[in-house]
Each structure stands twice: as structure tokens, then as C-alpha cells.
N, C-alpha and C positions, 0 to 999 in steps of 0.2 A: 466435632462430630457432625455430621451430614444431618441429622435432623432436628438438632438444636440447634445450627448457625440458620437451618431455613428459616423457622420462627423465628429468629430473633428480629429479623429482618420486614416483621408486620408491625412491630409496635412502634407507637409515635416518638419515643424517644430516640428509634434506632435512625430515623431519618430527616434529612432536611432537603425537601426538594418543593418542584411549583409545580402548579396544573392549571393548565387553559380550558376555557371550553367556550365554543361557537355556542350558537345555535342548533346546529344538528350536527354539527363534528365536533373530537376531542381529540387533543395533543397527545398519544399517547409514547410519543420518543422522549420519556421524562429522566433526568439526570439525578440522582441521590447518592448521598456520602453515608458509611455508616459510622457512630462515633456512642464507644462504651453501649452496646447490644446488651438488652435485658432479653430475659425470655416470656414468649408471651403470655404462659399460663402463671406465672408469678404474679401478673399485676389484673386487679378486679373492678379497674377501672373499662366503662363499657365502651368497645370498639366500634368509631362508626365506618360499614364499609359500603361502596357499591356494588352491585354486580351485573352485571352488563350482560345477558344470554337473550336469546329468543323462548320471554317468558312463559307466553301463552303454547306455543310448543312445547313447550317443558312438561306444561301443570297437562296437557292434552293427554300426548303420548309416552309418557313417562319412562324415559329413553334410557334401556341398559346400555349401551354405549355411549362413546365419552361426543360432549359438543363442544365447541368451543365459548368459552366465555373470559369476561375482563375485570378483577378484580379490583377495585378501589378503595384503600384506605386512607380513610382522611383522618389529619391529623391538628390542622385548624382550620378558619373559614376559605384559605387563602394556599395551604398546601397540603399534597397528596401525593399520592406514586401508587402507582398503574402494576399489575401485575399478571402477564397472560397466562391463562391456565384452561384446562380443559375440566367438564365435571358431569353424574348422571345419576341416574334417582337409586337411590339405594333402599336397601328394608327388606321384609318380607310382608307382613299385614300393614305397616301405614304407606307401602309403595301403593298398595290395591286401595286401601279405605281413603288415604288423603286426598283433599282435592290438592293438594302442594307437597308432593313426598320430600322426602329428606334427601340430602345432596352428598356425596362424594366430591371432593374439589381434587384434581389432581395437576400439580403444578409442573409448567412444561420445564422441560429439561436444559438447562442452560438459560432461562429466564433472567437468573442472579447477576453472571457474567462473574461468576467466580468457580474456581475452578474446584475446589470440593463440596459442590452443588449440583456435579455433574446427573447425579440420582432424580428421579423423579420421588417425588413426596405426594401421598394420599393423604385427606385429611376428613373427616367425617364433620356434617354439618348439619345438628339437628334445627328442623327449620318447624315453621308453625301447619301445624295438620291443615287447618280451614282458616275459613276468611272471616276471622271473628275476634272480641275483645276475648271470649272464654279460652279461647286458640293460645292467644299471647298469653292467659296467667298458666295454662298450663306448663309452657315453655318455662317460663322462670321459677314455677314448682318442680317441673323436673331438675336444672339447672342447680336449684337449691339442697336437691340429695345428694349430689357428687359434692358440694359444699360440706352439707354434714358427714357424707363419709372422712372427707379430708382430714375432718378434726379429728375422727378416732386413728386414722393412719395415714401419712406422708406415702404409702405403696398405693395411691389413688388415681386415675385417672384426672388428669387438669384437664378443667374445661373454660373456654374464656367466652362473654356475652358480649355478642354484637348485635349495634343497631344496623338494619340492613336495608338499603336502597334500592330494591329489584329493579333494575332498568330492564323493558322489552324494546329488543333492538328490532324487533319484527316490524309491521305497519303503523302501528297503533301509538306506538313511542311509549306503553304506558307505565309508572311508576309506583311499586308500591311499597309502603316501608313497613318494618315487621323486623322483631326480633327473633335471634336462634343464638345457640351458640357453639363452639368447635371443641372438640373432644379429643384430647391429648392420643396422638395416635401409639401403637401398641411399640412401635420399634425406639419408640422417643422416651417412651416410661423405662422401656429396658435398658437403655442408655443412662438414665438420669440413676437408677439405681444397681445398674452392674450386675442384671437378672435376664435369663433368658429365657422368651416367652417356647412354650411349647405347645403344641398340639395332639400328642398322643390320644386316641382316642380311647384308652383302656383307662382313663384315669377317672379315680373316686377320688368320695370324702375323706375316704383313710388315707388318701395319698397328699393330704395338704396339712399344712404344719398346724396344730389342735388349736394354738391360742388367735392364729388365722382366722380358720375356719369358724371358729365359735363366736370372734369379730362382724365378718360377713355374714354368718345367719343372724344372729341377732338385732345387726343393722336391718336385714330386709326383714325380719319380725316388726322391730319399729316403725319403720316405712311402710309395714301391711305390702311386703314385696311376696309375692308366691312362683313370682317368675321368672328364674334362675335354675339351674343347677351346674353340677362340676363335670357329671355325666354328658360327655358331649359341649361342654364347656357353652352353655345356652346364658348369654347375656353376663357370661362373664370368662376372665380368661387366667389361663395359670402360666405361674412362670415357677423356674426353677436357678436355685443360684448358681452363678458361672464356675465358681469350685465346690465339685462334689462333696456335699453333703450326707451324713446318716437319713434314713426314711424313717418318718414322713419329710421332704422337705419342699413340698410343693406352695406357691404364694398366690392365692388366690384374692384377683382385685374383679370388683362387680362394678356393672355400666348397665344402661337403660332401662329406668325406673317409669316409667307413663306406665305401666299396670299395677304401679303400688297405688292402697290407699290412701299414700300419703299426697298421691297426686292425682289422683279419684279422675280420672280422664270419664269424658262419656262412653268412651269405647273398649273400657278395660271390664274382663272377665276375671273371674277367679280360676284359678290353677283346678284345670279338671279332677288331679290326684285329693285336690284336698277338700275336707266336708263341710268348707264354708260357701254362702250361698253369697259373698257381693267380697270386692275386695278391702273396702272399708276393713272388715273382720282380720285378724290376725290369725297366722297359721303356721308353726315353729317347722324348717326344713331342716334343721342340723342335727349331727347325731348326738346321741343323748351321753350325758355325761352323770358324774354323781352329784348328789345334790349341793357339794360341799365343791366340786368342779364347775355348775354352773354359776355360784355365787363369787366364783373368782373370776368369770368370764364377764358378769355383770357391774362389778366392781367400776371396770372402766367408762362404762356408759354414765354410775352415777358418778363418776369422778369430773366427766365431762360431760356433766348436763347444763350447767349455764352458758358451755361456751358453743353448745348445739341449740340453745336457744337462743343464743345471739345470732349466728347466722342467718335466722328469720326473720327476726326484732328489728334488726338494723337494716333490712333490706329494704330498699325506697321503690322499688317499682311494682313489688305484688301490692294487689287494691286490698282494701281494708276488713273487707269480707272473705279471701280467700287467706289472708295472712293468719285470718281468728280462725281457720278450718286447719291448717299445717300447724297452729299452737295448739289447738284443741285436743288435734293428733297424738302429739307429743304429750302432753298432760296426760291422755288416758292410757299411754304406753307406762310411763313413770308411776300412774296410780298402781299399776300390777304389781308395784314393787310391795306395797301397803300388805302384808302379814301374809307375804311370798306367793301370792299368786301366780307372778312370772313365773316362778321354778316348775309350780304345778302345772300351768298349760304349757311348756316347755315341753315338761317330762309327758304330758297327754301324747304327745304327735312327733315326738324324737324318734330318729333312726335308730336303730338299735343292731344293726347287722346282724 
């Protein structure tokens, strides 16, 4: 498949190759074998890459069209492989508010030298808003939600963390390192699970499959998410399976979490529709069920609560103060469960068509 042979082809195990570098020039006519290809959103080991653009241009004029830039994954001190690609600011509010919007990477055509690579591949690269250490924990608090969604469903977006090397090829030569990380693109998920993404714009919450649906709301309940809906597919996207199915049979998987409270960004508002005043607060989107419906939708979350607390626990590079703010999180999600509170404010702010 065209877009799982591309990735496979970034991770360090898929390559043995050298890299030189001058002074002010680099080798980039680099020769690589590939032997037994993993894929790259399987492994959560952090990727360091370079990237080679005319950075201060970049963060300047924040280019909707494509520039050229040079991808470097390194894989020890000693080897790498070059990868030419083109890429440009993407978003709609952190293109305007960031001082360093987020990146589309779009890899050139025939780069591979293989012949069912012929395709170009987009790949989404969320990068750090500002120039700051608060910048980088938010990155690896967002990072951390697509983590915890994973555990409650394998129909997730993959997302893999790289360390990243801005090289400005401009005057200035300047380098700056900073994490982000890449987001399993939408054609690569429908491949891996044999579903086709859709775009119909007429589609609801009654159009997606109940035990789905009540998954994903519930997730951005816990994460204090208010910023999705199915309507117009905002920050999330639906797919349907490839042999037709009875309706409902719609698969809704949700992406970009920086205005949940679980990742309390400084620039996140609460959802206009809803009558909370900070996103901290929690605010149930999904449609309402019976009571005896929601506690079998909730079942799952207590089933998998230590292993959603582990995803946290074990992560070494959030600082020790914001790692006690995403546990905290979590704790006061779980307390709701204490003589069914959740059911109650569920049932407060459910859909009800």
C-alpha cells in the first residue's frame, strides 16, 4: 500500500545509510537499503529529525503554498538519509496566533525510487506554537491525548514524537530544536483498517455507530474537549466501512486536542454553545442515552483506567508539574463516577434530538 510502504521508510530500523556534512554544505546524494520495514506510528521511540527550510521565512510569512525543504532522519551519531520534500503552514487559528504555525510536509514524487511511491504523500506536523518551554509541554500534552484515546480504540489516529532540528537555510544559518509530532494521515488509517473515510456534509450523531459515538464523547468529556463535532466533521473525521453496512454505521475517530482542559493551552476558549466559563470545566456533547445505556458506555473507561494512567506515569519528558495537572485531570474525571455523578451531568447537557 502506497502509504504505508512511504512511512515505513522514516524509521531507523528501515535504513542503513551515511551522511557527511561540511561546513556549510551537505551530501545529500545518500544511498539506503531497506531491510524488514516497521511502520512508523507502531514504534514510540522519539524520532530525531532535521529540517532544512528558510526558517525565518516561514515563521514571517506564513506560506499557504508549498516551499521547498530537506528532511533528515537520523538514526545514530554517524547515519542518516535525506529526504526532499516540499511543505507549508497549515491551521486556521494557530496559522494566525502562532509565532511558528504547524507544517503540512508534502513528500516529492519519486523521492523513494520506487515505483509504488509514485503518489505524493501529505503528512500533518503539529509543531510548537511559541518560543517557549510552556510551548513544548503543551506539544507532549497534546501528544499524550491521541495516546489515551489509542487505549480505548485501535480506530485512532497514530501519532509519532519527534525531536526536531529547524535548520534556516536563509542568512543567518540558525538552528533551532523543538519537539512536534506527525499525525497518522487519514488515507493511511483507512488502509490499515479497511474503512473509508467520507466527507458527506449532511452527516450527524445518529449517523455514527452508538457504542462509537458514546466512546468519543466521553473521551473529550474526560479530556474537558468542547471542540469537535460530527456536524461538518470539525476536528474529527468519519469513515464508513468498505462493505455496506445497516445504519448507523458511521466510525468516528477524533484529532486536535490543544482546547481540551486536559491540555489547558493559554489560548484555548471554551465552546461558545456551552455554559461553561474556562475549558478546565467539563461539558457532555453526545447524545443522551438511558441511564442504564450510559453506564455501559462507561464501563470501558473504568475498565481501562490504569492503563490511561499509565500513558502519563510513564512518560519521561512532561516536567513534573504539568504531569501532576493531566493526573489531577484524570482523578477528578474518575471522582464523577463516586454515587454517579457522571450519569447526572451527562444527562444535564445530552442531545436529545
Amino acid at each position: 500500500m502506497k502509504f504505508s510502504l512511504l512511512f515505513t521508510l522514516l524509521i531507523a530500523c528501515c535504513y542503513v545509510a551515511s551522511y557527511s556534512q561540511g561546513s556549510n554544505e551537505h551530501n545529500y546524494g545518500i544511498e539506503h537499503t531497506v531491510d524488514e520495514p516497521s511502520h512508523l506510528f507502531e514504534d514510540d521511540e522519539v524520532l530525531e529529525v532535521s529540517l532544512r527550510f528558510k526558517v525565518r521565512q516561514y515563521t514571517r510569512k506564513k506560506p499557504r503554498e508549498y516551499i521547498k525543504a530537506l528532511l533528515t532522519t537520523h538514526h545514530s551519531p554517524v547515519d542518516s538519509v535525506n529526504h526532499k520534500l516540499k511543505l507549508k503552514s497549515r491551521g486556521e487559528f494557530r496559522n494566525e496566533y502562532c509565532s511558528f504555525p504547524p507544517i503540512k510536509l508534502n513528500f516529492k514524487k519519486g523521492d523513494f525510487d520506487y515505483e509504488d511511491l509514485d503518489d505524493l504523500n501529505k503528512v500533518k506536523l503539529v509543531t510548537h506554537c511559541q518560543y517557549s518551554k510552556q510551548s513544548a509541554q503543551y506539544i507532549y500534552k497534546e501528544y499524550l491525548c491521541y495516546k489515551l484515546y489509542s487505549v480505548l480504540s485501535n480506530q485512532s489516529f497514530g501519532v509519532r514524537l519527534l525531536k526536531i532540528n529547524y535548520i534556516d537555510t536563509g542568512k543567518k544559518k540558525k538552528v533551532i530544536e523543538q519537539y512536534g509530532f506527525l499525525i497518522e494521515p487519514v488515507n493511511m488509517l483507512s488502509e490499515r483498517h479497511e474503512i473509508l473515510h467520507t466527507e458527506v456534509s449532511t452527516i450527524s450523531q445518529l449517523h455514527i455507530q452508538p457504542n462509537i459515538l458514546d466512546r468519543v464523547a466521553i473521551f473529550n468529556y474526560m479530556i474537558g474537549n468542547g471542540d469537535w463535532s460530527v456536524k461538518g466533521q470539525h476536528n474529527l473525521k468519519v469513515f464508513v466501512p468498505l462493505v455496506p453496512s445497516p445504519q448507523p454505521n458511521g466510525i468516528a475517530v477524533p484529532y486536535d486536542f490543544d482546547y481540551s482542559g486536559m491540555v489547558n493551552t493559554s489560548y484555548a476558549v471554551p465552546n461558545e454553545e456551552s455554559s461553561i466559563s474556562s475549558v478546565t470545566e467539563r461539558y457532555y456533547m453526545g447524545v443522551c442515552r438511558s441511564e442504564e445505556g450510559f453506564r455501559e458506555a462507561l464501563q470501558e473507561f473504568l475498565d481501562k483506567k490504569e492503563a490511561l494512567y499509565q500513558v502519563v506515569t510513564e512518560f519521561e519528558l512532561l516536567n513534573d508539574f504539568h504531569k501532576k495537572q493531566m493526573l489531577n485531570y484524570l482523578d477528578s474525571f474518575y471522582d464523577e463516577f463516586e454515587n454517579d455523578r457522571i450519569i447526572r451531568s451527562m444527562q444535564s447537557t445530552c442531545l436529545s434530538y
